[in-house]
N, C-alpha and C positions, 0 to 999 in steps of 0.2 A: 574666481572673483572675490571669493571671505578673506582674502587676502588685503583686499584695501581697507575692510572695514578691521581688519587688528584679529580674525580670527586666530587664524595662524601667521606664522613669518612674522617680521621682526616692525610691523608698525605697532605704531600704540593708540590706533583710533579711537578704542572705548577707554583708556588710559585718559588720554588725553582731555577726551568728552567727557568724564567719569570725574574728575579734576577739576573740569572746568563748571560745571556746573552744579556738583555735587552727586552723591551716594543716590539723594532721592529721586533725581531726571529715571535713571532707566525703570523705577519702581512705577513712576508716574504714567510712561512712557507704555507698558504692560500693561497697567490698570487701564489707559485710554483704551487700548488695542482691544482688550478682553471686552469692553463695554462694547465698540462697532464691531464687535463681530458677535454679541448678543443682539443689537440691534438689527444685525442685516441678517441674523439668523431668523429672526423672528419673521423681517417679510420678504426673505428670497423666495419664498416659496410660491408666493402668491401674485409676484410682481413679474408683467408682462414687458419686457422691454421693447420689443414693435411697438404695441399699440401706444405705451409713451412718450418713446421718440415721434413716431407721426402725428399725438397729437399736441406737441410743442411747435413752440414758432419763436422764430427770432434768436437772437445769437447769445443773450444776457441769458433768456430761458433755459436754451439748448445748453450748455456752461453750465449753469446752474444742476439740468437733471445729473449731467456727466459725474458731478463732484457727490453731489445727495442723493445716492439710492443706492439700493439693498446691497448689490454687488459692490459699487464701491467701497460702500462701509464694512461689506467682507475682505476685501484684496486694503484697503488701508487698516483695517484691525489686525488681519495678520503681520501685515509690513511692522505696526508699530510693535504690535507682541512680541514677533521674532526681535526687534532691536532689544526692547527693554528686559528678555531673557536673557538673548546673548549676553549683553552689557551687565547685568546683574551676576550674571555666571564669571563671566573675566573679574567684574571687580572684585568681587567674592574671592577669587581664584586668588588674586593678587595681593588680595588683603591676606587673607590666608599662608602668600610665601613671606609677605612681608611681617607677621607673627612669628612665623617659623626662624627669620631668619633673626627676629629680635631676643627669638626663645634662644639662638643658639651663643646668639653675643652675651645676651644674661651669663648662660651658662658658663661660659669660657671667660665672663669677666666676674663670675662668683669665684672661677674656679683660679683665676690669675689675684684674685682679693686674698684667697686662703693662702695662698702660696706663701702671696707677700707677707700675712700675717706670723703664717710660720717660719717664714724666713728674718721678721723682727723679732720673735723671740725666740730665735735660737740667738739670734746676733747679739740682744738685750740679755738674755741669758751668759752667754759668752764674756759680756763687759762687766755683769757682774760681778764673776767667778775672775776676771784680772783684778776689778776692782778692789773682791775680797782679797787678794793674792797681794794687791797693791799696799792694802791696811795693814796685811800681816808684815811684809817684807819691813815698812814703819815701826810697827810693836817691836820686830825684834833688834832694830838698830835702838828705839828707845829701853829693851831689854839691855843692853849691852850700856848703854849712857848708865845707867840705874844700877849699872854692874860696879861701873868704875867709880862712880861718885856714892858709890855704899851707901844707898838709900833703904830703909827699913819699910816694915812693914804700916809705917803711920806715916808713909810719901807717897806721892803719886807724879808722873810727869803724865802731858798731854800737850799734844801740837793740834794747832787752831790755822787753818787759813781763809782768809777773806773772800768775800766776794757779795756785793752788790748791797753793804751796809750790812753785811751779815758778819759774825762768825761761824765756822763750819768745825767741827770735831774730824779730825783726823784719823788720831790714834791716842791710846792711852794706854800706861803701864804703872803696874802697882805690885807689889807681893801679896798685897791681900789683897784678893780675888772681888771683896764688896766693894773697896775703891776701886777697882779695875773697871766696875761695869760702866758702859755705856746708858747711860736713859734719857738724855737727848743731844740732838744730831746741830742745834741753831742756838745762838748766843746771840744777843744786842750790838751793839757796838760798843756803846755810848755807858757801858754799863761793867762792874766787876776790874779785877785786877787784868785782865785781859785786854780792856780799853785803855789803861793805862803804862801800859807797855807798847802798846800799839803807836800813843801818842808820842811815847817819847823812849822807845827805844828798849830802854830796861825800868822795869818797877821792881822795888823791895819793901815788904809788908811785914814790919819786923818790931810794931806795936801792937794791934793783934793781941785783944784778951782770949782766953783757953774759953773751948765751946763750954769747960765746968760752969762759969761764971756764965750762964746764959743771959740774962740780962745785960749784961755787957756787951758782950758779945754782939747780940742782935741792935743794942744799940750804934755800937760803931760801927759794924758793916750796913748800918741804914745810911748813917752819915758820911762815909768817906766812900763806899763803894755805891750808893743807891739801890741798895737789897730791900725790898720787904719786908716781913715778921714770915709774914708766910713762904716767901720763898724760901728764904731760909729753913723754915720747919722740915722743907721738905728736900734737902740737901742731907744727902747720903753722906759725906765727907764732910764737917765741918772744921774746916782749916784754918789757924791762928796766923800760919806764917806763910809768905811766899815769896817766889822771884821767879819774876819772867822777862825773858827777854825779845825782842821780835827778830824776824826771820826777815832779810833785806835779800831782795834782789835786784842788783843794780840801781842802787839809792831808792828803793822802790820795796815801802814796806806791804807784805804778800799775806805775811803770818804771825805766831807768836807760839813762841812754846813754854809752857808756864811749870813750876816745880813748888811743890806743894806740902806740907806737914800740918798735924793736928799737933806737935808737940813744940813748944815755943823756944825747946834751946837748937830747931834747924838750921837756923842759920848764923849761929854762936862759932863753928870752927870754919875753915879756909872755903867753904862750897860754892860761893859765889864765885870766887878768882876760878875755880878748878870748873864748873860749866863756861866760864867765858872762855877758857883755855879750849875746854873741849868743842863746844858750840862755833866761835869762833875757824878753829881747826877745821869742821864740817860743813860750813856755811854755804857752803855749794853746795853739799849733797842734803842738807835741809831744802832750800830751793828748791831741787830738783824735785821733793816729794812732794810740796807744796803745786808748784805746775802740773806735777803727772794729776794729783788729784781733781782739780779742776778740769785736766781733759778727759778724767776715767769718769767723773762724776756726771750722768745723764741728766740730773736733778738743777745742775748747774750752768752746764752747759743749754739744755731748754731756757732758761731767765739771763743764760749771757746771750744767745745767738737773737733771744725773742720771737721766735718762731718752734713749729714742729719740723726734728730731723728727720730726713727718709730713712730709709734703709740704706740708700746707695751712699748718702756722704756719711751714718753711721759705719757702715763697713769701711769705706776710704781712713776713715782719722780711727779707727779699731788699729787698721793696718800699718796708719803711721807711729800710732803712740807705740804698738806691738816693733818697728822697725829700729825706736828711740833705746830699747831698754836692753 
């Protein structure tokens, strides 16, 4: 018969009741039970049932003893104790698998979190290490441009491409190692010899006083470029002379790659004609390095898509740029 009330087998009576009325019914439920069955403990002892039933009369009276007296209030104290035990015991039970079962999901969804985490940065890891491989593969094609246009060690070239009002540094090659370095990654638009190749294709800088004359110097690249006092100060290269030209992909300027001297007679013999020969010649495979970087660049890709990438369409476009090259 504990079969209807949800003891065992598959009802959910105290599920149900447990639910419907809350946690506290079968606590309440006990607590009644345990009170009549103090009460009826106290006067089963004493109470005569003959002598009360013969001296009742009438059917509201008779009813009445039935429901209030000692026994009663012993056989209903039990009935309700036993409910609101049992019913405290299954909900208990229940709460308890359903803890278990949330302890196990935690566990298997910490443990699928870590997974994924270490499965972005290998993958993050991974696109770096093309990345890096990306910028080198760049250097040594601009080693090889710096071969043939016999650039000295007071030149530098560097390719720049766009994206989102930015410029982005590329790659950069020099023979002296102090212009070589990298020490920042972002450029203006709107700003330097770089905006103005940008705007129109090729710029040449070929007035440019010698950083000797610093006053000068800092005056005109305030006026004609929008430099600073201070930025300038803090410019490791200070170049007299340049020319750069921008990187077109399909009438669509992408980039620019700029060539550079601190010495003012750089662009005195043939170098301009012999980069656009070259440049020119290569303009597809500029291009190309210009696009590979903005799909290897994570930095970029995040403020083009405007969202965070997973892992899965990280790995997807890993595997396609990896299928392109």
């Amino acid at each position: 018969m504990f079969k209807k009330f949800g003891f065992s087998g598959e009802s959910e009576f105290f599920k149900i009741l447990g639910e419907g009325f809350g946690k506290g019914l079968f606590i309440l439920l006990a607590s009644i039970g345990t009170l009549l069955l103090t009460i009826g403990s106290a006067y089963a002892g004493s109470f005569e049932w003959d002598k009360q039933w013969a001296d009742t009369s009438g059917n509201f009276n008779s009813l009445k003893l039935m429901l209030f007296n000692p026994i009663s209030s012993l056989v209903s104290g039990s009935v309700l104790f036993l409910i609101g035990a049992f019913g405290t015991y299954f909900d208990q039970n229940r709460q308890n698998k359903r803890m278990e079962t949330l302890d196990s999901e935690n566990k298997t969804l910490s443990e699928t979190k870590s997974a994924l985490n270490a499965t972005q940065e290998e993958l993050q890891a991974g696109k770096s290490k093309i990345l890096e491989l990306h910028n080198e593969l760049v250097t040594t094609w601009l080693k090889g441009l710096a071969k043939y246009l016999d650039l000295d060690s007071n030149s530098r070239v560097s390719v720049y491409y766009e994206h989102d009002e930015e410029f982005f540094l590329l790659a950069r090659h020099s023979k002296n190692p102090k212009y070589a370095k990298i020490h920042r990654q972002k450029f203006p638009l709107n700003q330097g010899v770089i905006s103005k190749a940008w705007e129109h294709e090729t710029h040449t800088e070929s007035n440019c006083p010698a950083s000797d004359c610093w006053e000068d110097y800092k005056l005109y690249m305030q006026e004609n470029y929008s430099y600073e006092p201070k930025k300038l100060d803090s410019l490791t290269m200070k170049s007299c002379r340049y020319y750069a030209k921008a990187i077109i992909d399909a009438d669509i300027h992408i980039g620019v790659i700029v060539f550079e001297s601190t010495e003012i007679n750089f662009l005195e013999s043939d170098i301009t004609a012999r980069i656009n020969e070259y440049c020119g010649g290569h303009q597809g495979q500029l291009s190309k390095f210009v696009r590979d970087s903005l799909g290897f660049d994570k930095e970029v890709n995040i403020k083009r898509e405007g969202k965070q990438i997973s892992v899965e369409s990280e790995l997807i476009e890993l595997i396609e740029l990896m299928g392109e090259k």
